[in-house]
C-alpha positions as semicolon CSV with decimal commas, in nm:
position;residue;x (nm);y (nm);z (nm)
1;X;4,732;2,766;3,116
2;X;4,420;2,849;2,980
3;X;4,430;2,575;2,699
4;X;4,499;2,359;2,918
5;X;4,199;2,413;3,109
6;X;3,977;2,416;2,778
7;X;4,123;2,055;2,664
8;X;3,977;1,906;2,991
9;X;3,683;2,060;3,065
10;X;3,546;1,904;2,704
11;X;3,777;1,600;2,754
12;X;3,479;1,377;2,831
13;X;3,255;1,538;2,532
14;X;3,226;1,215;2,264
15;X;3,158;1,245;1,875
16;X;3,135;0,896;1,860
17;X;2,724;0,910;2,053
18;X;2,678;1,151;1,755
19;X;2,321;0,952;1,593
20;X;2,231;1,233;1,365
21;X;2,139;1,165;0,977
22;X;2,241;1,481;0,828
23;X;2,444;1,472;0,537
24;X;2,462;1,081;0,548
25;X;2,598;0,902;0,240
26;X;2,610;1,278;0,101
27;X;2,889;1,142;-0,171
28;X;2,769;0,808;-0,242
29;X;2,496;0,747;-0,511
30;X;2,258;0,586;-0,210
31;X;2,251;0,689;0,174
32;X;2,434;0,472;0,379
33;X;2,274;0,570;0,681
34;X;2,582;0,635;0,879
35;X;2,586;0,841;1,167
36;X;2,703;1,198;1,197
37;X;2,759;1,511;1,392
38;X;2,566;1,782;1,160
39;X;2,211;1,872;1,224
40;X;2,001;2,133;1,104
41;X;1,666;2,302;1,211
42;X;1,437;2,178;0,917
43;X;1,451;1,790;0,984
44;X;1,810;1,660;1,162
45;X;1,790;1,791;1,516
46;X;2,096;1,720;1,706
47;X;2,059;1,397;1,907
48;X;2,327;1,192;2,077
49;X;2,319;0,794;2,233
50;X;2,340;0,706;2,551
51;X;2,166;1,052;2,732
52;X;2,434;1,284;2,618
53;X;2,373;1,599;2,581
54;X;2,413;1,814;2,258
55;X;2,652;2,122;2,239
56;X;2,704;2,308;1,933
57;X;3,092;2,355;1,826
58;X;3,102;2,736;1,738
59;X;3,459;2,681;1,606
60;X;3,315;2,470;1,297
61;X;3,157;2,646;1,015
62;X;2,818;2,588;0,871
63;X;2,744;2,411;0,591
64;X;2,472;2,550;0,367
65;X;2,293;2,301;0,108
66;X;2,021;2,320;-0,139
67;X;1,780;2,089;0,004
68;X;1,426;1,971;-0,231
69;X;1,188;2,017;-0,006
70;X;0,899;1,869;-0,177
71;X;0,858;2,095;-0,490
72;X;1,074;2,359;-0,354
73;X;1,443;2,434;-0,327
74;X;1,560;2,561;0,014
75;X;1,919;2,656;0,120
76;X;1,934;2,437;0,476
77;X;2,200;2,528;0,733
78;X;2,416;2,257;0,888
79;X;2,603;2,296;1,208
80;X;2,831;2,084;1,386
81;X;2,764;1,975;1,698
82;X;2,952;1,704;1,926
83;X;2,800;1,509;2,278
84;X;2,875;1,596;2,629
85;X;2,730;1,418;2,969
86;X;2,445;1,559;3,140
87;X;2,624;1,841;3,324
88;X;2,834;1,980;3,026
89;X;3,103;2,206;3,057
90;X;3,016;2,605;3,126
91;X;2,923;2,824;2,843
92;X;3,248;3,033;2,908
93;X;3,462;2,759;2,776
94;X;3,479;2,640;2,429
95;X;3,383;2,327;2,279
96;X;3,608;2,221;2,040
97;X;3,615;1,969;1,737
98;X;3,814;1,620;1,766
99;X;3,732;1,406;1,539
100;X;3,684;1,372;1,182
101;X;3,377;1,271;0,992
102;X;3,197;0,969;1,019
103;X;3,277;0,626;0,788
104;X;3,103;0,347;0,742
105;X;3,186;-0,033;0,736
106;X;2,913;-0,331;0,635
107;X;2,992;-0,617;0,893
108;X;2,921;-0,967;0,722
109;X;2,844;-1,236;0,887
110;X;3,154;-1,467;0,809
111;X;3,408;-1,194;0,948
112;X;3,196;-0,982;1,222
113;X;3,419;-1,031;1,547
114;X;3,721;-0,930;1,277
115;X;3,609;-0,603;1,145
116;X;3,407;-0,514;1,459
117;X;3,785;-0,582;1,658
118;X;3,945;-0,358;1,382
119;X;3,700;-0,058;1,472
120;X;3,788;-0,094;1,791
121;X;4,179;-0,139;1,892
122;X;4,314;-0,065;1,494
123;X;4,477;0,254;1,436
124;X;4,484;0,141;1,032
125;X;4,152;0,232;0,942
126;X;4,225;0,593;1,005
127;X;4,473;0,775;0,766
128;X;4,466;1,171;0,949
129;X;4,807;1,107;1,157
130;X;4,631;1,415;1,383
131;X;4,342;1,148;1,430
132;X;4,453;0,796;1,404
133;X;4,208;0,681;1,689
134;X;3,889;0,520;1,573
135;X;3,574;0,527;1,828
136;X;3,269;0,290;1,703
137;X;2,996;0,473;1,679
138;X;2,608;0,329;1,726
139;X;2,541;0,102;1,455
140;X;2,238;0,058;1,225
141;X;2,202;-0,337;1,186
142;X;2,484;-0,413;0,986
143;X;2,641;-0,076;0,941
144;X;2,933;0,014;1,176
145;X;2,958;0,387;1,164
146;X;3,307;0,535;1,313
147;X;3,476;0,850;1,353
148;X;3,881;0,893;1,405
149;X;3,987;1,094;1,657
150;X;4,281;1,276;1,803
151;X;4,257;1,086;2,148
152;X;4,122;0,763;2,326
153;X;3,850;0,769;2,549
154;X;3,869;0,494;2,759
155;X;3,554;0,293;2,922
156;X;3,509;0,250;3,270
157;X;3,515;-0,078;3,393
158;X;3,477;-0,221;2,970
159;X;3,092;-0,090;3,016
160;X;2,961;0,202;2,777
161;X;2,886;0,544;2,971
162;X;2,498;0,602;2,985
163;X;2,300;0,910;3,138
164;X;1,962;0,678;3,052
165;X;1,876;0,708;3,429
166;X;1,891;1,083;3,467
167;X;1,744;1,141;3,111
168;X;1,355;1,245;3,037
169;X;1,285;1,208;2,703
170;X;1,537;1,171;2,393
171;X;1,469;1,322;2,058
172;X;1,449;1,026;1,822
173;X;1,115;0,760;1,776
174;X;1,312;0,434;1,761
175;X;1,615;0,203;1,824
176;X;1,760;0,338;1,481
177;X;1,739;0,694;1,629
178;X;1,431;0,816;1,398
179;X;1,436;1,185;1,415
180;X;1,143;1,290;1,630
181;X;0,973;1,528;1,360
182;X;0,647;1,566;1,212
183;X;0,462;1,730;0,909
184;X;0,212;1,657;0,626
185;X;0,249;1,674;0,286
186;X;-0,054;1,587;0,021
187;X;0,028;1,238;-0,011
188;X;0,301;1,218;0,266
189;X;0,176;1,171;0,657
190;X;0,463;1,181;0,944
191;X;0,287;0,997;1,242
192;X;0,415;1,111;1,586
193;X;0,535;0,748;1,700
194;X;0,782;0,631;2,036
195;X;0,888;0,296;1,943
196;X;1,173;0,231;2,142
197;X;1,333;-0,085;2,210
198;X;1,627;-0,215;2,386
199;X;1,785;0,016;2,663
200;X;1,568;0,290;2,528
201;X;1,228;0,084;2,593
202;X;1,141;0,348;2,882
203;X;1,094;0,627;2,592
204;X;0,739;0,542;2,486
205;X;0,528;0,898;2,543
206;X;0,566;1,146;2,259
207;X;0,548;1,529;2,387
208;X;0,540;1,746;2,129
209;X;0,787;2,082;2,118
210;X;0,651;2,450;2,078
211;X;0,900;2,482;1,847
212;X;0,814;2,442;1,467
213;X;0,982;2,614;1,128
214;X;0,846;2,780;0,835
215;X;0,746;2,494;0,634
216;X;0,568;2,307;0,908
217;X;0,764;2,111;1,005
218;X;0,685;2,004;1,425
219;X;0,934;1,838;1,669
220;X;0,863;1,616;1,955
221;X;1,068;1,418;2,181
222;X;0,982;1,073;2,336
223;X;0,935;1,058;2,721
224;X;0,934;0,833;2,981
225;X;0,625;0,936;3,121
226;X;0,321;1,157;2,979
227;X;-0,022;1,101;2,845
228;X;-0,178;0,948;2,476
229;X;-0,093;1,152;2,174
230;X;-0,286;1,184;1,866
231;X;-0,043;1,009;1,584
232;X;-0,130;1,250;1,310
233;X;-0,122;1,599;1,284
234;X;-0,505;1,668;1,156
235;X;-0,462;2,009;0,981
236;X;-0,595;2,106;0,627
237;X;-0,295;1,876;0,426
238;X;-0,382;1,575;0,601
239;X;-0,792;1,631;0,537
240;X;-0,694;1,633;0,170
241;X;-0,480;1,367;0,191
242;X;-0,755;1,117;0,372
243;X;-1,101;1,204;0,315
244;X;-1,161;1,240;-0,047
245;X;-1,024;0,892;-0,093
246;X;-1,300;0,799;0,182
247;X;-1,578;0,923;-0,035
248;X;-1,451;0,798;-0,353
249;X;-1,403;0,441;-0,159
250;X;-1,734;0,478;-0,026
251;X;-1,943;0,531;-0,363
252;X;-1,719;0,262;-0,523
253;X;-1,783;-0,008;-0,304
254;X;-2,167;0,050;-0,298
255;X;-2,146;0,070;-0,659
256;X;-1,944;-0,280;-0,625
257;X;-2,232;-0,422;-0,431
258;X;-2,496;-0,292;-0,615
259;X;-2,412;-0,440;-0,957
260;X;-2,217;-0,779;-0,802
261;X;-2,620;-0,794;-0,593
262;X;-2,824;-0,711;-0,893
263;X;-2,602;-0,937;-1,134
264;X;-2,577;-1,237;-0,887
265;X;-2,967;-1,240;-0,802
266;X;-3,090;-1,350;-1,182
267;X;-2,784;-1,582;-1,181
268;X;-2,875;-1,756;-0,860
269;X;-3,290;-1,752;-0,996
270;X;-3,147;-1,945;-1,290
271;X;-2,945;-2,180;-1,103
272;X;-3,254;-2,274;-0,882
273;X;-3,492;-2,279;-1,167
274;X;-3,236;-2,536;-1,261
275;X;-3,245;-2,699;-0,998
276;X;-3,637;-2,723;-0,942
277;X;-3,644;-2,863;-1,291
278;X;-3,426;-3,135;-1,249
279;X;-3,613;-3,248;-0,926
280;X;-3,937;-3,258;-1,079
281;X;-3,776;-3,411;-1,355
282;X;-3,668;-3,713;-1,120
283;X;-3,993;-3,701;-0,892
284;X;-4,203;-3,753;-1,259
285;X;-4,063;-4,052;-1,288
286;X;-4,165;-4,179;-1,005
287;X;-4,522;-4,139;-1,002
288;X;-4,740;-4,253;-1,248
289;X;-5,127;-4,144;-1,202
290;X;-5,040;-3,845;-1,007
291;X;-4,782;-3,711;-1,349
292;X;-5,076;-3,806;-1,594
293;X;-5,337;-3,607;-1,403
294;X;-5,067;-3,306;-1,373
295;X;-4,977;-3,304;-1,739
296;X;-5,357;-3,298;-1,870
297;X;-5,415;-2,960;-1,619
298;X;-5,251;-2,641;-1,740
299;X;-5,066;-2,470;-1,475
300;X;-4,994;-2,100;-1,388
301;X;-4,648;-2,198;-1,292
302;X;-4,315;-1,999;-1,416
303;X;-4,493;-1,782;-1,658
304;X;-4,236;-1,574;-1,711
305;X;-3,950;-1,778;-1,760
306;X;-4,039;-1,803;-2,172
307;X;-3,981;-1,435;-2,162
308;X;-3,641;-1,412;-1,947
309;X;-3,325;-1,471;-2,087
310;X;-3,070;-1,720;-1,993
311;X;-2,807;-1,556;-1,775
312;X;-2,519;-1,433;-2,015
313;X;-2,157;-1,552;-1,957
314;X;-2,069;-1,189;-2,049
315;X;-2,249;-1,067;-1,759
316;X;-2,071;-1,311;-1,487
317;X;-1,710;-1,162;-1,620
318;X;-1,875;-0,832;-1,476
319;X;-1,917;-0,969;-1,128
320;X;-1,583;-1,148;-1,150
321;X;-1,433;-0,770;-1,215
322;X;-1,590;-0,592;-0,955
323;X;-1,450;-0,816;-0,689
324;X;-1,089;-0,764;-0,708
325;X;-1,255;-0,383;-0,741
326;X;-1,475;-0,387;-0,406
327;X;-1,184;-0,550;-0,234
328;X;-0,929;-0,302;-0,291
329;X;-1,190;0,003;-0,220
330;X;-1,281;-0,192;0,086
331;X;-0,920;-0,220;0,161
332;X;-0,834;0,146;0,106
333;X;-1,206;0,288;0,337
334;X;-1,058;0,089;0,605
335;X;-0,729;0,200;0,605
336;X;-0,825;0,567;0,564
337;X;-1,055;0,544;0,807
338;X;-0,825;0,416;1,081
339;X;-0,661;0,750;0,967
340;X;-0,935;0,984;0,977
341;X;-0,976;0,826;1,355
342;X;-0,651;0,860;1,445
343;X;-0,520;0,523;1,469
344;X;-0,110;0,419;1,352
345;X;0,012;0,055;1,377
346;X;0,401;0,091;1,319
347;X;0,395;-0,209;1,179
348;X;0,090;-0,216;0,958
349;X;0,069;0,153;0,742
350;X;-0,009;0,230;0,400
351;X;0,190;0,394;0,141
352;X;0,064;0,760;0,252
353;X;0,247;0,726;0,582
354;X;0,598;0,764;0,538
355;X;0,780;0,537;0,796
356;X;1,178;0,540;0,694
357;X;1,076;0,168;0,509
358;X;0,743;0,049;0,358
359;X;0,565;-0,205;0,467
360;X;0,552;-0,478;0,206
361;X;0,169;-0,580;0,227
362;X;-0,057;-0,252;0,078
363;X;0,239;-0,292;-0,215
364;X;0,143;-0,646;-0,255
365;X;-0,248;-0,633;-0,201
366;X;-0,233;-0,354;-0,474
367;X;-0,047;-0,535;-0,713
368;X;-0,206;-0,849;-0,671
369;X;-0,588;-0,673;-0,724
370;X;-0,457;-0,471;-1,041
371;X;-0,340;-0,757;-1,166
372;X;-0,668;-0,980;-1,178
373;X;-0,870;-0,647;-1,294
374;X;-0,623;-0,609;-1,596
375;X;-0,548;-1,009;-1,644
376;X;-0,980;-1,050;-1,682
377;X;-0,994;-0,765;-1,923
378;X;-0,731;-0,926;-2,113
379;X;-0,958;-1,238;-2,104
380;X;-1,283;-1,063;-2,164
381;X;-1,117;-0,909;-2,438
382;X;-1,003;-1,213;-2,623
383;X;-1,364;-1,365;-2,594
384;X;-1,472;-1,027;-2,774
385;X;-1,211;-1,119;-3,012
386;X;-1,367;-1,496;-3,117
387;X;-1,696;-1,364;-3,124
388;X;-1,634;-1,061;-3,377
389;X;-1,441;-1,301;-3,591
390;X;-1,682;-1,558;-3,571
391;X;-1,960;-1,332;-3,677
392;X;-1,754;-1,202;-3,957
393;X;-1,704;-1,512;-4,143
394;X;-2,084;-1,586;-3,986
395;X;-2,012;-1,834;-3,777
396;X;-2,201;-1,916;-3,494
397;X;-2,074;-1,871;-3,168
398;X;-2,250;-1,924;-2,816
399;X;-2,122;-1,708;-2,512
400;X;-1,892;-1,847;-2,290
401;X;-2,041;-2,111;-2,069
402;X;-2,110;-1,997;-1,685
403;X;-1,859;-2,290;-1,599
404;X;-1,597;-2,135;-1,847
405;X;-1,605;-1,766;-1,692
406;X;-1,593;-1,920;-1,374
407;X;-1,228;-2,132;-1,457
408;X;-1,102;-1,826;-1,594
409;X;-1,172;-1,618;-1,325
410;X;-1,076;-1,892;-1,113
411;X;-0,731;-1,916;-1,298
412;X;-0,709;-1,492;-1,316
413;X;-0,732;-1,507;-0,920
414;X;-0,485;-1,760;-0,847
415;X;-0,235;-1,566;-1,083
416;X;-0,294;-1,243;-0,851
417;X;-0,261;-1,457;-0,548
418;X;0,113;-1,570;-0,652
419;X;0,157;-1,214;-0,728
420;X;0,074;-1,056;-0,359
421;X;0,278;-1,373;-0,258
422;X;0,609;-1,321;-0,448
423;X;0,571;-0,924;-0,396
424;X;0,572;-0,994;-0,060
425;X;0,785;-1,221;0,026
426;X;1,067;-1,022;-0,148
427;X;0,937;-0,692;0,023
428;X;1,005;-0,839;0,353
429;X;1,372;-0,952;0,281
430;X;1,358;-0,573;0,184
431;X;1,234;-0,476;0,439
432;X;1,445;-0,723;0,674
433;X;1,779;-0,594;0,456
434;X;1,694;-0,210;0,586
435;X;1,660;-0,299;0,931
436;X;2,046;-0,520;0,902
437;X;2,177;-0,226;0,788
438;X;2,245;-0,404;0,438
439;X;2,146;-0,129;0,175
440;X;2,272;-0,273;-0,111
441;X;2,073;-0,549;-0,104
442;X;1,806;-0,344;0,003
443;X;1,815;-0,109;-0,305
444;X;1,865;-0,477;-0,492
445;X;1,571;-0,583;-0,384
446;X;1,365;-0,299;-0,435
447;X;1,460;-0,257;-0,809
448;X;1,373;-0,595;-0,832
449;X;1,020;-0,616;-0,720
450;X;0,978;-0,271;-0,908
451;X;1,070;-0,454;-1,249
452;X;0,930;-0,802;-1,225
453;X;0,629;-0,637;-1,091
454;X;0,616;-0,367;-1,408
455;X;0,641;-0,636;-1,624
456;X;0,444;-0,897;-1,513
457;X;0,168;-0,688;-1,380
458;X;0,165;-0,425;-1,631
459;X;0,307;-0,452;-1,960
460;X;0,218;-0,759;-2,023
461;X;-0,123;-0,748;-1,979
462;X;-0,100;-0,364;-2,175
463;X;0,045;-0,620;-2,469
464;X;-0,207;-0,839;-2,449
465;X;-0,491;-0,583;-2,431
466;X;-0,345;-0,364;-2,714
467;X;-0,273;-0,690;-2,921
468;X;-0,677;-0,790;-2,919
469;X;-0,803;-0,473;-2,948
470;X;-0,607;-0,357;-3,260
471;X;-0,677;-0,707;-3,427
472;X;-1,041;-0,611;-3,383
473;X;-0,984;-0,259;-3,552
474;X;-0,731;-0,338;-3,799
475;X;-1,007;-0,655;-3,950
476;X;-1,265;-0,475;-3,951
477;X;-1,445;-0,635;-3,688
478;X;-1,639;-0,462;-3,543
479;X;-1,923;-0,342;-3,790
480;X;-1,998;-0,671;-3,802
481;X;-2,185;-0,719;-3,516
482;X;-2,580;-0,671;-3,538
483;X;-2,848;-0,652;-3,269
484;X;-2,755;-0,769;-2,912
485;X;-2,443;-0,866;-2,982
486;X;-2,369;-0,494;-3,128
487;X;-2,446;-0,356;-2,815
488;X;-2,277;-0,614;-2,595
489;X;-1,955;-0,561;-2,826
490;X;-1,992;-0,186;-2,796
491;X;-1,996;-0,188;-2,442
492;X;-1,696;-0,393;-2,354
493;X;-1,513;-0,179;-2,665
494;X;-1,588;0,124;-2,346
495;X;-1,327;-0,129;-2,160
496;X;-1,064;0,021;-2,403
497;X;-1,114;0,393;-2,247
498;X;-1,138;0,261;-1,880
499;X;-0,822;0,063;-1,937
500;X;-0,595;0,329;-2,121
501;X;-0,803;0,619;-1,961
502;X;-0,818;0,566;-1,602
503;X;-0,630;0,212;-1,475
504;X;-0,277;0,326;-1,691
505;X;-0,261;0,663;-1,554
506;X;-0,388;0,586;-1,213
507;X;-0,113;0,275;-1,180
508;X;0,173;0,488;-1,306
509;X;0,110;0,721;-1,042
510;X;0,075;0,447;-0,715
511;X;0,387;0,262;-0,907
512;X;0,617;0,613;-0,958
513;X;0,465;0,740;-0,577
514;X;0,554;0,449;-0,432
515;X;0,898;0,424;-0,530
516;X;0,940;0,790;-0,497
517;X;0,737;0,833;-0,236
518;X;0,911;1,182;-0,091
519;X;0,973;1,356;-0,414
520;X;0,648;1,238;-0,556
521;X;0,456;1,151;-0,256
522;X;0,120;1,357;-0,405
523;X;0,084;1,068;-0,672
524;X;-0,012;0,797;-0,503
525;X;-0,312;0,981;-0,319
526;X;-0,410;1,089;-0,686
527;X;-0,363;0,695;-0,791
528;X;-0,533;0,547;-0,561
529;X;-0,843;0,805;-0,651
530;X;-0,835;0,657;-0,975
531;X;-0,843;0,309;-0,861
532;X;-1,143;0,446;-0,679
533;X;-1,304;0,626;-0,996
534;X;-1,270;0,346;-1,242
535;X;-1,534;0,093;-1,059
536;X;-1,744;0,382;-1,022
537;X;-1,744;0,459;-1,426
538;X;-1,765;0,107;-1,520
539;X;-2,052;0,069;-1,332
540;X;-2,241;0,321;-1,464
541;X;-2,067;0,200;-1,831
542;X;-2,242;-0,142;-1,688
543;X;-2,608;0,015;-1,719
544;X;-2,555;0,095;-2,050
545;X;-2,647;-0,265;-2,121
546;X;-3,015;-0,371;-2,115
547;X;-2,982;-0,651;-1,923
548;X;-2,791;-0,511;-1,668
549;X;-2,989;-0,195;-1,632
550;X;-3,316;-0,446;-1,597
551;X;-3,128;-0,613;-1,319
552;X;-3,027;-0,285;-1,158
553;X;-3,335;-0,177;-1,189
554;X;-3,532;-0,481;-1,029
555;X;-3,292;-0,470;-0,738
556;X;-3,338;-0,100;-0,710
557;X;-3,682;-0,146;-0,681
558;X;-3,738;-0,442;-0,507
559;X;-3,913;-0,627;-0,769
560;X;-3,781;-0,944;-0,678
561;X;-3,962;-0,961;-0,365
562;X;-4,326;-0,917;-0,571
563;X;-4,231;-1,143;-0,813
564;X;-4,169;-1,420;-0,512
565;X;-4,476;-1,313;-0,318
566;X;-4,664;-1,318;-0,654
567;X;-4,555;-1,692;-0,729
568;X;-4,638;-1,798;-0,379
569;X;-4,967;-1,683;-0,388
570;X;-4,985;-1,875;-0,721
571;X;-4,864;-2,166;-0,597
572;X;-5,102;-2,130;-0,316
573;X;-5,366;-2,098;-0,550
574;X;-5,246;-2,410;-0,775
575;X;-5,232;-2,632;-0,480
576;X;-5,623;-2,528;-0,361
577;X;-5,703;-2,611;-0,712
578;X;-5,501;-2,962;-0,701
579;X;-5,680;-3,054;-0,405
580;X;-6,006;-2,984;-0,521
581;X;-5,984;-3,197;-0,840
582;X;-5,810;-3,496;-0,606
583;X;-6,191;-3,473;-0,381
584;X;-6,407;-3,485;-0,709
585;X;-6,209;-3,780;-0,791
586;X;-6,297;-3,952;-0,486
């Protein structure tokens, strides 16, 4: 009699609205992502579809695993657990286990309404004769997670049982069923985020749970109602993890500025001197007593331009590098900062904000700026080349022509937009493949934009660097150079210890963080402060050329602006005297 009465009173509990993650794909070499009834207190709280309510099943022993927990081994508990309606069954009865473990079957497209018919009314798919009755359990896109079971629970009225009406808030962030929990690793940000869709679109208000564990690790649920919370959790991890990239960002885009400014002012007094020339040069033609009576006065005009130097081609490749440099630091202040003020977009993060898939574009805009930065020293590096071999077997050799830096540049750029393109454009059929449910194209995909990238990107341009710069050591090359040139070769030989010191390292970490980004989640905040050191070094590596550090200099300290109030006042002055000698003509 009294089994009797224990079968029904958990005869409407379902293991099929089990939407836990724990121990998913545990035997396969990648996580399917199929649903299951185990949950643990670290990061798997028990959650079920539909407003059912958890209830632990005593009868079922735990499972204890060794779980990595960042650079840590813990031994995690799992229990089993199954899903009852809102008013469960009394604690004096027991709740017992009925179905086995959850499977997994990819619907394609061509044969959906076949397999998806098989889950449902096929006794085939299940071998346990004790539990030959499948029940479909939610599915994640493409994945149909079910469980076999030692009875049939039959809908009412063909309509799926939902408690949605009298239920608050449920404990996941998302359609998917997202576990609703929170923590902060260096390098690794959890934002508290609702994003519900579908029937759970009511569930928008995260309210954060008292409870927490011993490796801070927070839970909250998502509500129908409640007020604005904070997406981050600002303790002392997440200050580490956001502001010293600020700072570095900060000093490396004025440092950006300062030297693209102080570089592009001489190159833009050139271009008008140019310019001036060239009219006067027409309007001489044109006039005929006026021109004799101006060539026959001396003039005060320009005196300074026999003593500056035409701008170098060397010195535009150094504007043309800190771009791609100032962009990405600009980039990475921005994003930081929308950190530091507490502000998520779900569907625009960066790498340091671990959503269960990465958005494509901070991959791509990464990529694509390392790869003009390392494709122009490859270029710069090659015009060091010519020039050392030229003045070996003395030769001369002119720099490269402003209108030849600018093409390669020009061509450098366009190869780093096709990058961010391709990167992409593949990272959202990634991303699009997670969300179907279709991980093995997912985990295709991903391998693939890891290794095109790697070599494209990276080892390529490593070849091409290491190629030029051992030709230069190997020939002898270098002691060749004399003067100015032995100081403009010296300084772009510094490239060779920014490139190998700083941009290797620092890419290695962003490339193996990325990819990694749980189990080595603390590299790409260290990689991305390297791609905010390196334009600070090479601009101060910058200043130890003259020219440059004149530039700097007359930036710095405003001489510019004397210089063009002196030559007004000289014109000024020229102009009184012009007008003087036209009266004692008359």
């Amino acid at each position: 009699m009294t089994s009797e009465v224990m079968a029904s009173s958990d005869a409407s509990c379902d293991e099929s609205k089990c939407v836990s993650y724990a121990l998913s794909g545990l035997s396969n070499s990648a996580p399917t992502y199929s649903f299951t009834c185990f949950s643990n207190d670290l990061d798997h709280p028990m959650q079920c579809a539909h407003g059912y309510t958890p209830r632990i099943v005593d009868t079922e022993p735990i499972l204890t695993l060794v779980v990595l927990q960042t650079t840590e081994n813990i031994h995690v508990p799992y229990q089993y657990y199954t899903c009852c309606p809102q008013d469960p069954p009394p604690n004096n009865f027991i709740v017992s286990r009925h179905c086995s473990n959850s499977s997994t079957i990819f619907i394609n497209d061509a044969n959906i309404a076949e397999e998806r018919d098989l889950i449902h009314n096929s006794t085939t798919i299940c071998e346990d004769e004790k539990r030959p009755y499948p029940r479909k359990m939610a599915n994640f896109g493409k994945m149909e997670s079910f469980v076999c079971c030692d009875s049939i629970i039959e809908p009412k009225n063909n309509e799926t049982i939902n408690f949605l009406d009298e239920t608050e808030c449920v404990p996941f962030s998302d359609e998917n069923y997202l576990p609703s929990t929170v923590w902060n690793f260096y390098g690794l940000i959890i934002p508290i985020s609702c994003d519900n869709k579908g029937i759970y679109g009511e569930f928008q208000f995260p309210r954060m749970l008292d409870e927490t564990n011993d490796y801070g690790i927070y839970h909250y649920e998502c509500c129908k109602t409640g007020s604005k919370t904070p997406p981050f959790l600002q303790n002392a991890t997440f200050n580490w993890s956001v502001y010293p990239q600020i700072a570095v960002s900060i000093i490396s885009v004025i440092s950006c500025m300062v030297l693209i400014i102080a570089l592009l002012i001489p190159l833009l007094v050139q271009a008008g001197k140019v310019y001036e020339e060239s009219t006067n040069t027409n309007t001489s033609t044109n006039t005929d007593t006026r021109s004799h009576v101006d060539r026959s006065r001396p003039t005060n005009k320009n005196t300074n331009a026999s003593t500056d130097l035409p701008f170098s081609g060397y010195n535009l490749y150094l504007i043309y590098l800190a771009i791609p440099d100032m962009i990405l630091n600009t980039y990475l202040l921005g994003m930081y900062s929308s950190y530091a003020n507490q502000k998520y977009n779900h569907h625009f993060s960066g790498l340091i904000i671990h959503d269960w898939t990465i958005e494509p574009f901070e991959g791509a805009f990464v990529i694509a700026c390392s790869t003009a930065n390392l494709y122009l020293n490859c270029v710069v590096s090659y015009e060091v080349l010519i020039l050392l071999r030229n003045s070996y077997n003395t030769t001369r050799c002119d720099p490269p022509s402003l209108v030849k830096v600018t093409l390669q540049a020009a061509s450098v750029y366009s190869v780093a937009i096709l990058v961010f393109i391709i990167y992409y454009f593949i990272g959202t059929e990634q991303h699009k493949s997670y969300y179907q449910g279709n991980f093995d194209r997912f985990y295709y995909l991903s391998n693939v934009n890891l290794y095109w990238s790697l070599m494209v990107t990276y080892l390529f341009p490593i070849f091409i660097f290491g190629y030029v710069w051992i030709t230069i050591w190997f020939c002898g090359y270098m002691p060749s150079a004399t003067g100015r040139m032995k100081e403009l070769v010296w300084y772009f030989f510094r490239i060779v210890i920014i490139f190998y010191a700083i941009w290797l390292p620092g890419l290695a970490l962003i490339v193996i963080g990325a990819t990694k980004n749980y189990a080595f989640s603390k590299f790409i905040c260290i990689g991305y402060l390297f791609c905010g050191i390196q334009p600070i070094i090479s601009t101060c590596m910058a200043m130890t050329k003259s020219d440059v550090r004149k530039y700097t200099r007359d930036l710095i300290t405003l001489s510019y602006v004397r210089k063009t109030s002196a030559l007004k006042q000289s014109g000024t002055d020229d102009d009184n005297d012009n007008e003087r000698d036209e009266e004692e003509e008359r």
